[in-house]
TIKEMI-636208 format. One record per atom (N, C-alpha, C): x negated, y, z. Coordinates in steps of 0.05 Angstrom, whole numbers, plus 5000, padded with zeros to 4 digits. Atoms other than C-alpha are relative to their C-alpha. Example, Ala and Ser with C-alpha at 12.3 -4.5 7.8 and 13.67 -1.06 7.14 Angstrom:
BEGIN
498249765000;475449105156;498250245000;501649764999;472749795143;501550225014;
***
This chain:
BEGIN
498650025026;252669671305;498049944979;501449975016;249169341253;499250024983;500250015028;251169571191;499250364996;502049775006;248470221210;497350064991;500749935011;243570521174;497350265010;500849834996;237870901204;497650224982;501949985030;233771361153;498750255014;502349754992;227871891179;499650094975;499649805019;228272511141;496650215007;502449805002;221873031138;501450165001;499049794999;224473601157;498050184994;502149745004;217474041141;499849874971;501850135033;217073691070;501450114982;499049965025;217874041007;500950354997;499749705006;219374850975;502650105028;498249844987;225774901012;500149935033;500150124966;224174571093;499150225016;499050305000;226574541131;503150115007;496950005002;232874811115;501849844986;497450155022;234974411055;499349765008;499350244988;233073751090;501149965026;498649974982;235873911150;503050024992;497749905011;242274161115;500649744994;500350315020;242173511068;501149765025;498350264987;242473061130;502350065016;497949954981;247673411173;502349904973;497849975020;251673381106;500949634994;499850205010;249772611092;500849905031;500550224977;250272351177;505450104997;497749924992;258172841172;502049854983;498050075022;261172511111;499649664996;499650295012;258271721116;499849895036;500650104978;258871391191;497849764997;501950225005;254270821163;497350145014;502549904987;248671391179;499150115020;500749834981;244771591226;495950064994;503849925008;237072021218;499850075021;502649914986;231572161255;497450254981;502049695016;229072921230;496850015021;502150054985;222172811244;499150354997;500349735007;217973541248;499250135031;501149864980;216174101290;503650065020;496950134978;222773981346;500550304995;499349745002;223274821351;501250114985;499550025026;223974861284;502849924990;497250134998;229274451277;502450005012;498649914989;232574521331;501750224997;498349755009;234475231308;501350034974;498650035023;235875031247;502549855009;498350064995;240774601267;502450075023;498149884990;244075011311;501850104987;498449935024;247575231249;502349854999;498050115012;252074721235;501149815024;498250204986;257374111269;499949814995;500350335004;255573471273;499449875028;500150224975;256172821321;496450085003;502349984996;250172991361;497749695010;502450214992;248272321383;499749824972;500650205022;247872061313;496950184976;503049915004;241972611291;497649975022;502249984984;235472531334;497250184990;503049745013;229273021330;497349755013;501450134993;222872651328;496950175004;501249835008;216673141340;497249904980;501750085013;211273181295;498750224993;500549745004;206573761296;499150084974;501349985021;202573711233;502150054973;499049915024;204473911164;498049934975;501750115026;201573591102;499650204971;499349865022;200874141050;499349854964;499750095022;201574020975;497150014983;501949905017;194774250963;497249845018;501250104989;191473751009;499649764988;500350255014;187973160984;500449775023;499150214977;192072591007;498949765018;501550174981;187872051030;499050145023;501049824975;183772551080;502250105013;498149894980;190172791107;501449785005;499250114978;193372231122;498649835020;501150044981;187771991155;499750175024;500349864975;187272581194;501650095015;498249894988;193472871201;501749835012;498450294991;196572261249;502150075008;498649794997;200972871275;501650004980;498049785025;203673011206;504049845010;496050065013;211372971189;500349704987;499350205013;209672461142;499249685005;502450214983;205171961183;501949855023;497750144984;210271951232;502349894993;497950015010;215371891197;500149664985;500450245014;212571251162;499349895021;500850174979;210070961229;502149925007;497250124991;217870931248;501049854985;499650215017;219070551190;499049675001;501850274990;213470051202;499749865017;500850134963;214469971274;503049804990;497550074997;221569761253;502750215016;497249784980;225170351285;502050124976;498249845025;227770671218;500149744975;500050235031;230170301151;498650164979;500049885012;228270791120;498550284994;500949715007;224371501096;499850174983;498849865016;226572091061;497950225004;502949675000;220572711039;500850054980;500049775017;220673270995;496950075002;502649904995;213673341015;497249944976;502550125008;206473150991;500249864974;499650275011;207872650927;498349794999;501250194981;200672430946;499649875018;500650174974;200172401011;503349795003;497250165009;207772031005;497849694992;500550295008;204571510957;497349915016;501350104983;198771451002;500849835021;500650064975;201571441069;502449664989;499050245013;206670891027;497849715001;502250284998;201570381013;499049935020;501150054992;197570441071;501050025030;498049954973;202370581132;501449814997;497350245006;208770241106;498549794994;501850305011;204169731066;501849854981;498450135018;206469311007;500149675007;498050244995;210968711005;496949764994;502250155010;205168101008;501649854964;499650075031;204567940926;500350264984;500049775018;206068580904;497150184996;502449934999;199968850878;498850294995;499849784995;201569540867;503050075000;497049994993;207869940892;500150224976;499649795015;210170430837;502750225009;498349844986;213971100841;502449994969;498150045020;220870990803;501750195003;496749894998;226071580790;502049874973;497149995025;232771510745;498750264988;498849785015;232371970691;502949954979;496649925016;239472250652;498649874969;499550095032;239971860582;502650104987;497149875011;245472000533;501649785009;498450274992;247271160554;500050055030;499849994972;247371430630;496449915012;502450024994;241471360675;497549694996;502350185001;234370950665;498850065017;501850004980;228870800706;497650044990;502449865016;222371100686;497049845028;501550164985;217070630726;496249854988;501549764973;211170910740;499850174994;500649685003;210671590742;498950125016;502849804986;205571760789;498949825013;501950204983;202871170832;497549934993;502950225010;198170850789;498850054969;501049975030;193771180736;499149774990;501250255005;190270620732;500249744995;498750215001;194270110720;499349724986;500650245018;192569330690;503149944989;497050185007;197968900657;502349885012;498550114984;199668490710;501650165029;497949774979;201869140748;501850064984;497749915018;206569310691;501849815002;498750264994;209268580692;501550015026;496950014972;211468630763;501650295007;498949765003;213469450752;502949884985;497850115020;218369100692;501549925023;498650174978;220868560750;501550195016;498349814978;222569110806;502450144990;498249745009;225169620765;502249844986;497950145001;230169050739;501949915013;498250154981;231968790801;501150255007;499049755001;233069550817;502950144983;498249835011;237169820766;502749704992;497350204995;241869050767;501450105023;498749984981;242669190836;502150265015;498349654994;244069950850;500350264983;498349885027;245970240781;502349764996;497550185013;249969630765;500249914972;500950145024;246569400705;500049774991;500750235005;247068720685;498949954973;501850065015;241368470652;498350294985;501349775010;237769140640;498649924979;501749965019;234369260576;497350165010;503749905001;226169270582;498750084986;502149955021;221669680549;498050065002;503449874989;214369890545;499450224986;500349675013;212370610521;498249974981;500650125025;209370530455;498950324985;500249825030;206671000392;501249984979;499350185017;210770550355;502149745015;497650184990;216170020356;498249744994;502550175014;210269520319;499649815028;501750154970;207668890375;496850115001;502050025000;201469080348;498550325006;501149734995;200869830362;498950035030;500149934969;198970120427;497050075004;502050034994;192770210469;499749715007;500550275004;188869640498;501849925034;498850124977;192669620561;503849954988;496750095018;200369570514;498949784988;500450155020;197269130473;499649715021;499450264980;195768690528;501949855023;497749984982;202468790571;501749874980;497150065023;207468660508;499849685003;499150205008;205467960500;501449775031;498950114971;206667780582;502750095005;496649964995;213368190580;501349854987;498550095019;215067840519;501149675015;499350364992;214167120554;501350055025;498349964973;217367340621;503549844999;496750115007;224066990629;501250045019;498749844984;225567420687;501450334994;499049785008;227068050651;502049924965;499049965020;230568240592;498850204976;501549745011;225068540548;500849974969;498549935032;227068920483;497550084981;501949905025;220269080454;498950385009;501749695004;216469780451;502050255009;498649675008;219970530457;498850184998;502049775009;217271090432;501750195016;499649884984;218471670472;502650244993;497849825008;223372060429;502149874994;497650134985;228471480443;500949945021;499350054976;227871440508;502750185007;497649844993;233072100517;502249784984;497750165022;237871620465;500749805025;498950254984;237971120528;500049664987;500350135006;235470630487;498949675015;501150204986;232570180548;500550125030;497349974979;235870160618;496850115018;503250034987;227469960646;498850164984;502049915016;222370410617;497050035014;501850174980;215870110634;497050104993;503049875015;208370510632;498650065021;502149944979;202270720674;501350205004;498949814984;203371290723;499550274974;501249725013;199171770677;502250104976;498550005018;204471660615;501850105011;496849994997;210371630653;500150355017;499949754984;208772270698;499550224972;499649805030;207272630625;503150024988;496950075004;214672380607;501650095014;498549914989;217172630666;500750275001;500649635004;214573350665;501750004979;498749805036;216873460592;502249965007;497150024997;222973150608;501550265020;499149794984;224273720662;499850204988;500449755006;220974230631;501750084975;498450005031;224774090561;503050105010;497049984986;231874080606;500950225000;500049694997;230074740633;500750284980;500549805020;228275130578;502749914976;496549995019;234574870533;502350065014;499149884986;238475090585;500350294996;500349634993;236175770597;500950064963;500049825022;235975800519;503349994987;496850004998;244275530519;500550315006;497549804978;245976070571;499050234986;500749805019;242176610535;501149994968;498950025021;244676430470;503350045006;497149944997;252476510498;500150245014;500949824989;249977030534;499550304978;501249825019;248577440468;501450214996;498749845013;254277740445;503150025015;498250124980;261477920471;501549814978;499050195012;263977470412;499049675017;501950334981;259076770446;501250065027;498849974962;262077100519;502649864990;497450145006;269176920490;499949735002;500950215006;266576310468;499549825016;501150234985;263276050522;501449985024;497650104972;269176160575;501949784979;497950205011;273775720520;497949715002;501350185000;267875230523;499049865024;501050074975;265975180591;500849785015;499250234985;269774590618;498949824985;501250165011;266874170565;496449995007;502550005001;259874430568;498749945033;501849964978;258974400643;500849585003;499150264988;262073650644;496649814989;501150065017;257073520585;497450035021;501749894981;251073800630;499249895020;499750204975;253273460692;498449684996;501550275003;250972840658;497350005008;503449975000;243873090653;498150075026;500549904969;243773350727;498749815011;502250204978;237373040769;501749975019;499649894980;240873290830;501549745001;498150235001;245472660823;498249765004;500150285007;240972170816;497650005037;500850094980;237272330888;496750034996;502549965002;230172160896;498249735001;501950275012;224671640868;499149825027;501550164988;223471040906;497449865000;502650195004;217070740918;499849675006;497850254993;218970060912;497149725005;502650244993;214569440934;498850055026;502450064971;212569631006;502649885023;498450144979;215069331066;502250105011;498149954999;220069871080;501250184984;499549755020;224670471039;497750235006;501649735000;220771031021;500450124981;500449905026;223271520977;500250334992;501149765006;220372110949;502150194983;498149905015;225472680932;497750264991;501249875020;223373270884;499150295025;501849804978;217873870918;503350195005;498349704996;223674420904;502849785007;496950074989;230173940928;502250265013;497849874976;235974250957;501549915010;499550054976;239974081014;501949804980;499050155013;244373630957;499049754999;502750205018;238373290929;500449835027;501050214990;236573040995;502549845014;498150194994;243572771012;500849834985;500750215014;243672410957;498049775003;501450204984;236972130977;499749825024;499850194980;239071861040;502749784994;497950145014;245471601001;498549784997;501750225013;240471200960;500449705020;500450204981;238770901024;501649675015;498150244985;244470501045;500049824980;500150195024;245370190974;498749845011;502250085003;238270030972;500149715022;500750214969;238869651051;502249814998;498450284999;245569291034;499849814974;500350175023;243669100967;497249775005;502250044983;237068811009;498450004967;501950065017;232569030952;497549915003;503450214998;225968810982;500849745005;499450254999;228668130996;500549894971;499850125028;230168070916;498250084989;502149945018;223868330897;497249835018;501550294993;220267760947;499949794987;499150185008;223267300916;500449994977;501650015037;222067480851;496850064994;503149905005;214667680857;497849775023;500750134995;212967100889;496949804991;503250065012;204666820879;500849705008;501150204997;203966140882;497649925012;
***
């Protein structure tokens, strides 16, 4: 059948493994027939975990994998060494052509490591970046890079703009996304010396749809569909953005929380406020692809839960019928 869909899951990757990726795919193989995974991992492990639950057994497979990549390992040295790991293997089935696909909670280095240099990037692409959706008030954006590439030149932002276009046309359903570059200022002339020298190549691009600068306290406004910066910026953007979520949260529920007048209050309010909320929910949007290598690879959040990663294997099918690496060949094409 070939509009199946095969996607290798990490079952040892991330705070909650390997129950909530195990959970995650019995949940994503029971509710879509398009899927079928390969829980890579320690087989024992697994095994007993999934003695838990009811699912078509010949459409999960256990793949073993003794090693375990911890979060506190520096990723190049481990995935050289650990050839065992979860995540080594897990990307070798990708590369060999056995999987479409790979789903971690694990490492986000060793991830973007074993990414580049296992999977390998699409020839022309010159670096792969790690792209999640974040919640806008205009619905979700793409925040591209946020951790791959401190180091970024121009002409990696230029083809970051490109992907994350063809991306959010293809599997948000954007037409003609709005581009932007992360700024101090809305000004052409502000920036450091790596904006200053990106703005005027986005500007001439006649593959995107670029809008000019954003400063970072419009981004939540949804002012730009693309939001386009080195890893180091955009991973500062991402934190606050979580950490800001959190803590207005806790300080909502505590504030209704106060009195039994705000208790009244916040049961007459509660269908509005949780709909309102729902917008802002990560848990929906799955987990960041690393987009530009030869196969899917995408990195869901350390603490996921068994939601998160069914979502992230969701991603997956989009991603393979919408053939996004085939439209990002063919747009990133060298002469």
């Amino acid at each position: 059948m070939s509009d199946i869909i095969k996607v290798v899951v990490d079952a040892m990757g991330g705070d909650n493994a390997p129950e909530a990726p195990i959970k995650g795919a019995v949940d994503a193989v029971n509710e879509n027939e398009k899927i079928n995974v390969v829980l890579v991992g320690r087989t024992d492990d697994i095994k007993s975990e999934l003695a838990k639950y009811t699912y078509d057994k010949e459409r999960i497979t256990i793949v073993h994998a003794e090693d375990i990549i911890g979060f506190d390992e520096p990723p190049v040295m481990a995935i050289r060494k650990k050839k065992q790991s979860s995540i080594v293997v897990g990307m070798n089935l990708v590369k060999h052509g056995e999987a479409d696909a790979f789903v971690s909670a694990g490492s986000t280095g060793a991830i973007l490591v074993g990414g580049q240099f296992v999977v390998g990037r699409i020839k022309g692409v010159e670096r792969s970046p790690l792209a999640p959706l974040i919640p806008t008030a205009k619905g979700p954006a793409l925040l591209i890079d946020c951790g791959a590439n401190v180091d970024a030149r121009a002409s990696h932002l230029v083809q970051f703009a490109k992907m994350g276009s063809i991306y959010m046309e293809r599997i948000v359903g954007i037409k003609n996304p709005r581009v932007a570059i992360v700024n101090i200022g809305a000004e052409e002339e502000k920036g450091n010396m790596l904006v200053k020298e990106t703005y005027p190549l986005l500007k001439e691009c006649k593959d995107i749809n670029f809008v000019g600068s954003i400063e970072a306290r419009d981004i939540p406004k949804g002012d730009a569909d693309v939001i386009v910066c080195e890893a180091f910026v955009g991973n500062v953007i991402l934190k606050l953005y979580e950490g800001l979520a959190a803590t207005l949260l806790g300080k909502v529920k505590e504030g209704l929380m106060s009195s039994l007048r705000s208790k009244i209050g916040a049961l007459l309010i509660k269908p509005a406020l949780k709909s309102t909320l729902k917008q802002f929910d990560t848990s929906d949007q799955g987990g960041a692809p690393l987009l530009g290598l030869n196969g899917l690879v995408v990195k869901a959040h350390g603490s996921s839960t068994s939601v998160e990663i069914t979502q992230a294997i969701r991603q997956c099918i989009q991603f393979n019928e919408e053939k996004i690496n085939e439209k990002i060949k063919e747009n990133l094409i060298i002469e």
